[in-house]
C-alpha positions in Angstrom: 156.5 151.0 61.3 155.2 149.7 64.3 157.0 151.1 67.8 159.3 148.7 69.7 158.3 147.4 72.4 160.8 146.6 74.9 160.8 145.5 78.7 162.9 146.9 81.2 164.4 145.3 84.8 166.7 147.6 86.4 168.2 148.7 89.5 166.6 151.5 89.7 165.2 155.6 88.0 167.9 156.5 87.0 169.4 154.0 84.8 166.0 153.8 82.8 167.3 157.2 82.1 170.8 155.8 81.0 169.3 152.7 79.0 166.4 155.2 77.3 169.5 157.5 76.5 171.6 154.8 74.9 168.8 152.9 72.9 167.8 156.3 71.1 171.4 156.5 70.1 171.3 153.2 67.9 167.7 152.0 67.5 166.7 152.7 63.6 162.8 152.4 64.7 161.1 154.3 67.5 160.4 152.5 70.7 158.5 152.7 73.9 160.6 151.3 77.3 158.2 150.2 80.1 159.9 149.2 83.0 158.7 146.2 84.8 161.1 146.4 88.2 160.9 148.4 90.3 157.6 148.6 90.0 156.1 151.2 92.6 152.7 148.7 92.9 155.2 146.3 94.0 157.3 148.0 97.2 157.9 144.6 98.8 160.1 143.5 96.3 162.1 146.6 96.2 164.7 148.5 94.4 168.5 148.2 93.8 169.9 144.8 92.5 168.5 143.2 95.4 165.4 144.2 93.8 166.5 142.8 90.1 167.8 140.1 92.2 164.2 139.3 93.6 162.4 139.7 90.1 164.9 137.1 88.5 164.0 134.3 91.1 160.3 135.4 90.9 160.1 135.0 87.2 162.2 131.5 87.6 159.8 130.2 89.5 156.9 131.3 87.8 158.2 130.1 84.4 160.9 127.4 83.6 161.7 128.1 80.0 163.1 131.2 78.1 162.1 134.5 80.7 161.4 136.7 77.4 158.7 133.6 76.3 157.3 134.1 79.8 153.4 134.3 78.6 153.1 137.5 81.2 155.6 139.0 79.1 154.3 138.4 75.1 153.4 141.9 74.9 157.2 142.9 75.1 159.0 142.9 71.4 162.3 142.5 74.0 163.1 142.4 77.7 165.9 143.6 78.7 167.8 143.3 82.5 170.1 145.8 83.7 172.7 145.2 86.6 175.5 147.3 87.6 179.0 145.9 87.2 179.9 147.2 90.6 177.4 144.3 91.9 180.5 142.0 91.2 182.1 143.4 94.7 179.0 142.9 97.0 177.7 140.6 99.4 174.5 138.9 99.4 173.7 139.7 103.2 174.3 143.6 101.9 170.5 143.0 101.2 169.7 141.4 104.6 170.8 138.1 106.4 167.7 136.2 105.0 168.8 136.7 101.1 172.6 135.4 102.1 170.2 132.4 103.9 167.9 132.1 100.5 171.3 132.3 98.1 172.6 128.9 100.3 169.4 127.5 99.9 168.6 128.3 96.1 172.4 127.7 95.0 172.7 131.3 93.5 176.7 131.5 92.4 178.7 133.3 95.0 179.1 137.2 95.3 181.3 138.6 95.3 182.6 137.2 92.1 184.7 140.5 91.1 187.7 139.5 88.8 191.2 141.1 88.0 190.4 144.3 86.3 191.3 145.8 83.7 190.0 144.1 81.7 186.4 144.0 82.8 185.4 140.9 80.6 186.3 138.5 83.3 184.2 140.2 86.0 181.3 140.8 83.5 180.9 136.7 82.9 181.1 135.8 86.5 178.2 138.5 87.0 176.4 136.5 84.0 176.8 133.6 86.0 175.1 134.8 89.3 172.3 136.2 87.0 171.6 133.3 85.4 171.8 131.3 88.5 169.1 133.5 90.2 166.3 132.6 87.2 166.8 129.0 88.9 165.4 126.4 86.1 164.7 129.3 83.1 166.8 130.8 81.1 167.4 133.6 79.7 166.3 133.1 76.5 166.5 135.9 74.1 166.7 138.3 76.6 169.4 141.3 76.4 171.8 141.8 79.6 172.9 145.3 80.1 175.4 145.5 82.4 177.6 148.9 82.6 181.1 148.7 84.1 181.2 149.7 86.5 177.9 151.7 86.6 175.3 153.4 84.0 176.5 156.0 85.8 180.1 156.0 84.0 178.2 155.7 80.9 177.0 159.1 82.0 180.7 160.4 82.9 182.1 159.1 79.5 179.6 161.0 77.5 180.0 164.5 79.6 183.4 164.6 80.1 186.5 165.1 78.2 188.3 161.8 77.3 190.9 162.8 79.1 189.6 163.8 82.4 190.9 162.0 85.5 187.8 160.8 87.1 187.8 158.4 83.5 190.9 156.9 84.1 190.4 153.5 83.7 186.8 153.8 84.1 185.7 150.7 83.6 187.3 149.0 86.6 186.8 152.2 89.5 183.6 151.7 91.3 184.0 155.4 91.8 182.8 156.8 89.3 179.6 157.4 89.5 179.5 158.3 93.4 182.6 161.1 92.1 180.4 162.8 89.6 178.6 165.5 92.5 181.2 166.0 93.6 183.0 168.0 90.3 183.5 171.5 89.4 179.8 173.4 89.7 179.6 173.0 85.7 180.6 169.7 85.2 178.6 168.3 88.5 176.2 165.8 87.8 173.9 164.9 91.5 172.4 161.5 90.8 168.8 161.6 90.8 166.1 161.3 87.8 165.6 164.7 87.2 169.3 165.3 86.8 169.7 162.5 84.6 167.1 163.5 82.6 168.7 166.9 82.2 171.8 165.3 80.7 170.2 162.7 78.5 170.3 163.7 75.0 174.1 164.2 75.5 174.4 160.6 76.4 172.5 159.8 73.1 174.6 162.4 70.9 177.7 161.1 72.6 177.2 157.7 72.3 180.2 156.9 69.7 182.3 158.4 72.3 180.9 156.5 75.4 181.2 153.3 73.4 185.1 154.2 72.8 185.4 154.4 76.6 183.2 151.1 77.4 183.4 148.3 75.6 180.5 147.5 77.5 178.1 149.9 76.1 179.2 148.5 72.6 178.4 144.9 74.0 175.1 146.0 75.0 174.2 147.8 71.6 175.7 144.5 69.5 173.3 142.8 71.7 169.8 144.4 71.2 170.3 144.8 67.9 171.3 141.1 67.1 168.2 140.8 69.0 165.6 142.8 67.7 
């Protein structure tokens, strides 16, 4: 069997971590994860969701049907774009004046667009709104959202932690989480950068039942690539 070949936009190192983590916790075949954005050859466009912000309308206008049938793309078995949840609560001029100007021009839907949480599902449609706004006149297509409430980071938390730990109370709505986890207990401490993430991976992979039962979105996203692939 052939490796999967799968495409990744995302926000940034660390939640190719995250997303790597996750997919070797339910793929039956082995895969190979290349991500597209950021893309270090590419420093104009940036990192953070303005920078998956940036790559949507890029690809929009270089394509008008399905993104994943994007001909740049064929070599890709799946593409799949992560945004945080979190993005729900944010501006557009957080990422400069000029975007808020190019979102008035383009018609992107309006951020914020967070809903009453719990639940998340509300706020998590909206965001699928503004997503698909940004690709302009293509579509997504077959391609796979991933969008972690309120952060891969609390993806992260959910598999470390004990289910009854305060910093997951009601993880899926506090935009906390993630920004919380450095500052733990010295053992359960988790500084955000690749390296640590890495450390902390194959816990997020052997805990994956238990992250799922925390966040419905991480079962969304696993129902989704593998209705997909």
């Amino acid at each position: 069997m052939s490796d999967l070949r799968i495409a990744l936009v995302a926000e940034g190192p660390t939640d190719y971590v995250i997303i790597e983590a996750a997919l070797k916790a339910f793929l039956p075949q082995p895969f190979i994860l290349t991500q597209l954005q950021p893309e270090a050859t590419k420093p104009e466009i940036g990192g953070g969701w303005g920078g998956v912000l940036k790559w949507c309308s890029m690809a929009g206008e270089r394509f008008q049907g399905p993104i994943d049938q994007d001909p740049t793309l064929l070599g890709f078995d799946l593409l799949i774009i992560h945004l945080d949840v979190d993005v729900a609560t944010f501006n557009y001029a957080d990422c400069g004046e000029h975007l808020a100007l190019l979102a008035q021009q383009k018609g992107w839907a309006s951020l914020p667009c967070a809903q009453v949480c719990p639940p998340v599902g509300s706020t998590v449609q909206a965001l699928q709104t503004v997503i698909t706004s940004w690709l302009g006149q293509a579509s997504l297509g077959g391609t796979v959202l991933c969008l972690p409430a309120q952060s891969s980071g609390t993806w992260l938390a959910a598999a470390l932690l004990d289910a009854a730990h305060p910093l997951l109370t009601n993880a899926e709505c506090d935009i906390t989480v993630e920004s919380r986890l450095p500052l733990l207990p010295k053992k359960q401490r988790v500084k955000k950068s690749r390296l640590e993430y890495m450390r902390k991976a194959a816990e997020l992979t052997n805990k994956w039942a238990d992250v799922k039962t925390m966040c419905s979105q991480a079962g969304q996203f696993e129902t989704a690539v593998l209705n997909t692939v």
